[in-house]
N, C-alpha and C positions, 0 to 999 in steps of 0.2 A: 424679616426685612425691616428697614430701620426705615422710616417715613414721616414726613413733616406733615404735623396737624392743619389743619389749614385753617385760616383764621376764625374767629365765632364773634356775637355778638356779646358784652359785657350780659350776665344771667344770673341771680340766685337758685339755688339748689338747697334751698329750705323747705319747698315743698313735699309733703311725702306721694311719694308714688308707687303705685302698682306695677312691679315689674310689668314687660310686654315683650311677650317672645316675638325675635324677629330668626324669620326664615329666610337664608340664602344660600347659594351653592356656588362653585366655585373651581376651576381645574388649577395645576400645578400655575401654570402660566399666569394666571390672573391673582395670585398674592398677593404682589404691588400696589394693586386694584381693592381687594379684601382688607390689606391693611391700613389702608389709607382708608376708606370708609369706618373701620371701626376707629380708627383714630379720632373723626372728625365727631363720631356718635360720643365717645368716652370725653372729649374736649368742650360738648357744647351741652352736657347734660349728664345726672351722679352716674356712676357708672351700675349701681342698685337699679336705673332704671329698665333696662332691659334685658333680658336672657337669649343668647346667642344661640342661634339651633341652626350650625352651618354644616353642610356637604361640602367635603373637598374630594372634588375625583379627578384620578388617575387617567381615564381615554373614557370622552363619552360617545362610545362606540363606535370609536374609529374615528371621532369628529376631533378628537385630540382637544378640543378647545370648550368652556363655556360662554363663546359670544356668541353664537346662534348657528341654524342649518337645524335639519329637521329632528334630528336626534335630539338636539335641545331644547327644542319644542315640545316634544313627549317628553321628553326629564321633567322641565317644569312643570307643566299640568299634570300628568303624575305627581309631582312631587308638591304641588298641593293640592289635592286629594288626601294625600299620606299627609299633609300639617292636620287638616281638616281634621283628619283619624286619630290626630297627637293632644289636641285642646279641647277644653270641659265645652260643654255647650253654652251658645250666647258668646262665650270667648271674643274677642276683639285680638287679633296679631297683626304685624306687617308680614307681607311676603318683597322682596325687592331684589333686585340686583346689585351687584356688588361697584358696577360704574356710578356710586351715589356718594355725595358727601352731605353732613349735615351742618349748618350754619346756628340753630336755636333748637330748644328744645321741643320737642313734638308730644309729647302726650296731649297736650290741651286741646293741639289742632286736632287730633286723633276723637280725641271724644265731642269736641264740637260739631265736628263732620257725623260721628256716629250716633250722634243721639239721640235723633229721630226713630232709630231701632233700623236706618239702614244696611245695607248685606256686604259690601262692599264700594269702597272709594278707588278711584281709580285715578291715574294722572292724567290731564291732558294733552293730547299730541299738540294741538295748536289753540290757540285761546278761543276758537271759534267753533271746532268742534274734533273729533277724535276722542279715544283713548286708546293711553298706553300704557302696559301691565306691569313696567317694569319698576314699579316703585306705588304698592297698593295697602290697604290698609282692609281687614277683612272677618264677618264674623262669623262665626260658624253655628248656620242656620243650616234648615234641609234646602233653602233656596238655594245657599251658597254651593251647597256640598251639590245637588242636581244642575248647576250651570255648568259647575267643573267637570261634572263626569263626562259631559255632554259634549265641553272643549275638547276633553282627550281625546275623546271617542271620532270625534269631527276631524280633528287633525291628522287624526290615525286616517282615517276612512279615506280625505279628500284630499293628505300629503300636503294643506296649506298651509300658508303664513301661519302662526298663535294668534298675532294680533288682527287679523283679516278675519280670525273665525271669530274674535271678539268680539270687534264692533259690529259685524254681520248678526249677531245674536240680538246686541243689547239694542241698536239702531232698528232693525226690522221688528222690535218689538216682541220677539220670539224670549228672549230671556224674562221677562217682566211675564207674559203669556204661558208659556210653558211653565214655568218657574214660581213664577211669584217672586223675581228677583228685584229687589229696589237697590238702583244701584245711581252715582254719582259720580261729578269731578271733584278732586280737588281746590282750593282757592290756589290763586299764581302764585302763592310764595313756596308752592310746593312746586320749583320748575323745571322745565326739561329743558334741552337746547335745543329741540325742534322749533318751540314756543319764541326763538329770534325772530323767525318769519312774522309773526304776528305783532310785533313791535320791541320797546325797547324792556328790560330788566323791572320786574316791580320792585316798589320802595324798600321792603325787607323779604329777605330769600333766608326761606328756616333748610329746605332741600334742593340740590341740583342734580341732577339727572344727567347725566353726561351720554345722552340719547343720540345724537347726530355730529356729524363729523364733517368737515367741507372738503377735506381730499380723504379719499379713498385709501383704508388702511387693512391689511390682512388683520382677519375676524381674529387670528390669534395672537396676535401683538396690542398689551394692552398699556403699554406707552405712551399713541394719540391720546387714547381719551385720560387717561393721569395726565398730560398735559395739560388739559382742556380743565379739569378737574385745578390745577393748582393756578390757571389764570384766573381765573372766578375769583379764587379766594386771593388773588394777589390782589384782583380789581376793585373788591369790597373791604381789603384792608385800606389799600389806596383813600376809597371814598370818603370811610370812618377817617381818616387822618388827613383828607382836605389836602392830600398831595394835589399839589399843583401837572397840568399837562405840560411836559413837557416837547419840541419840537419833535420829537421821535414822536408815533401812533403808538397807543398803547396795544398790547396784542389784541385784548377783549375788543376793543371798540372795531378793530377788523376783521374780529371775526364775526359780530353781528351786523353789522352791515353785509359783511358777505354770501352770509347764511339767508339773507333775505333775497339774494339776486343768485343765490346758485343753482345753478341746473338740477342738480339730482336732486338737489330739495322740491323744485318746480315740477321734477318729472314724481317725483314721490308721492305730493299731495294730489297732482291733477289726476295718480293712477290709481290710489287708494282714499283718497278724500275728496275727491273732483269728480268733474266730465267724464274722465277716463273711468269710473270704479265700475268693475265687475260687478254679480254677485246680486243680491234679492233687492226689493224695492226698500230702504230706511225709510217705513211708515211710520216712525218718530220725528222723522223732518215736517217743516210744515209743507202745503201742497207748492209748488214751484221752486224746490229746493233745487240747486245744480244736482247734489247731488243726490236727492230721494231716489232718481228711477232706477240708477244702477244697471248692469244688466249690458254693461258695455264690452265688447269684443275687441283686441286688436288684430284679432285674423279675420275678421268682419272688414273692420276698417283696412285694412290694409287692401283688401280687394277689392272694395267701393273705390280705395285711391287709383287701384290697377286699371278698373273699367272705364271711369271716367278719364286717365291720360291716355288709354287708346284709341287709335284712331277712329276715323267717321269710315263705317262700311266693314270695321273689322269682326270679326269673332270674337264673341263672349271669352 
């Protein structure tokens, strides 16, 4: 499939560097999506720098697609465990999805983040707090290799989210406890478009994350987000070249502003990062966090709303 790079920041590529395997997978349907990611990896950095170690499947068990549902949720944790099993130890790779483009070269951010001798970098959902998996950077310690197992095994077990059993680890302090897991965010130039809600574009974007979406698109059509994926870069060619606004909206600027006032983003955070969240207390918040206590039902609430609109004198 023949695909347009999207644009990059001007870069030398004098530096020598350490190959860095990156791990993705990928069905029939999402190529468009694969090739346009390596595009933008092979355009904005030598191509010596990284070793490609992708999966392309044919039906992930019926789910036909790899944008998510629960099949593909064990595929990936599984399927890094099995990276974990493929690099020398101490190793440093990416794991990510294929809805990513890149803008600049990343090794540097890669080992500035990892220097500390941490286990894993993770993206964030919203600049204030979350993570999300889909775009992580990871070393292969026994912490790393005991959090994953521990993911699968939990997903398996409890049929949830990937990312619900994530933060539920890392936030409740169970992964650092358990584990010995030291894990982080990313800086904002590594961004996702969840990350609209929380304000506007930082000054320079090395990653985007093509995470969220404002109208609702079948999991297996990966057309929105290569959309989504080639405004960005039309919007930070635009920047770089001091194009002027014209009286047309440019697409980018309506869709973060939108992303800021849309429902399923509001309902997304307040159920998994708010008032709303299920799930164990995040004793890594500090004490009065909205959302430290967690622990939230809506079939609780919805019956609290039941009893209090019945009448005076009725039946429970």
């Amino acid at each position: 499939v023949q695909v347009d790079a999207p644009c990059i920041a001007e870069v030398g590529f004098n530096r020598p560097i350490n190959p860095m395997k990156v791990f993705f997978f990928y069905d029939s349907k999402f190529v468009p999506l694969r090739d346009y990611m390596v595009a933008s990896m092979e355009a904005s950095q030598p191509a010596s720098a990284f070793q490609l170690q992708e999966d392309i499947l044919d039906d992930l068990k019926g789910n036909n697609r790899a944008g998510g549902g629960m099949p593909t949720y064990l595929y990936k944790s599984a399927k890094i465990c099995k990276a974990l099993d493929e690099v020398d130890k101490d190793e440093v790779f990416l794991f990510t999805d294929v809805d990513v483009q890149y803008f600049q070269p990343i090794h540097q951010i890669v080992e500035d983040c990892m220097v500390n001798g941490t286990d894993i970098i993770f993206q964030k959902e919203f600049e204030d707090i979350g993570v999300n998996i889909g775009f992580m950077a990871m070393r292969n310690t026994s912490a790393c290799r005991g959090f994953w197992d521990y993911v699968h095994a939990e997903i398996s077990r409890t049929q949830a989210l990937d990312q619900r059993v994530v933060n539920n680890s890392l936030y409740s302090g169970h992964a650092c406890g358990e584990f010995g897991l030291r894990w982080d965010r990313w800086p904002s130039k590594i961004w996702a478009s969840s990350m609209a809600f929380s304000g506007p574009l930082p000054e320079a974007i090395a990653v985007h994350h093509a995470n969220f979406l404002i109208d609702k698109a079948p999991s297996a059509d990966p057309m929105p987000k290569l959309e989504q994926l080639k405004q960005l870069a039309s919007e930070l060619h635009e920047r770089k070249e001091q194009v002027q606004a014209t009286a047309t909206v440019r697409p980018w600027a309506t869709f973060m502003e939108a992303a800021r006032g849309c429902q399923a983003m509001l309902d997304y955070r307040s159920r998994h990062f708010g008032e709303r969240r299920p799930g164990p207390e995040w004793s890594m918040l500090a004490e009065g966090h909205v959302v430290r206590p967690g622990g939230y039902s809506e079939k609780a609430a919805k019956k609290r709303a039941k009893e209090t609109m019945a009448p005076d004198g009725a039946d429970g």
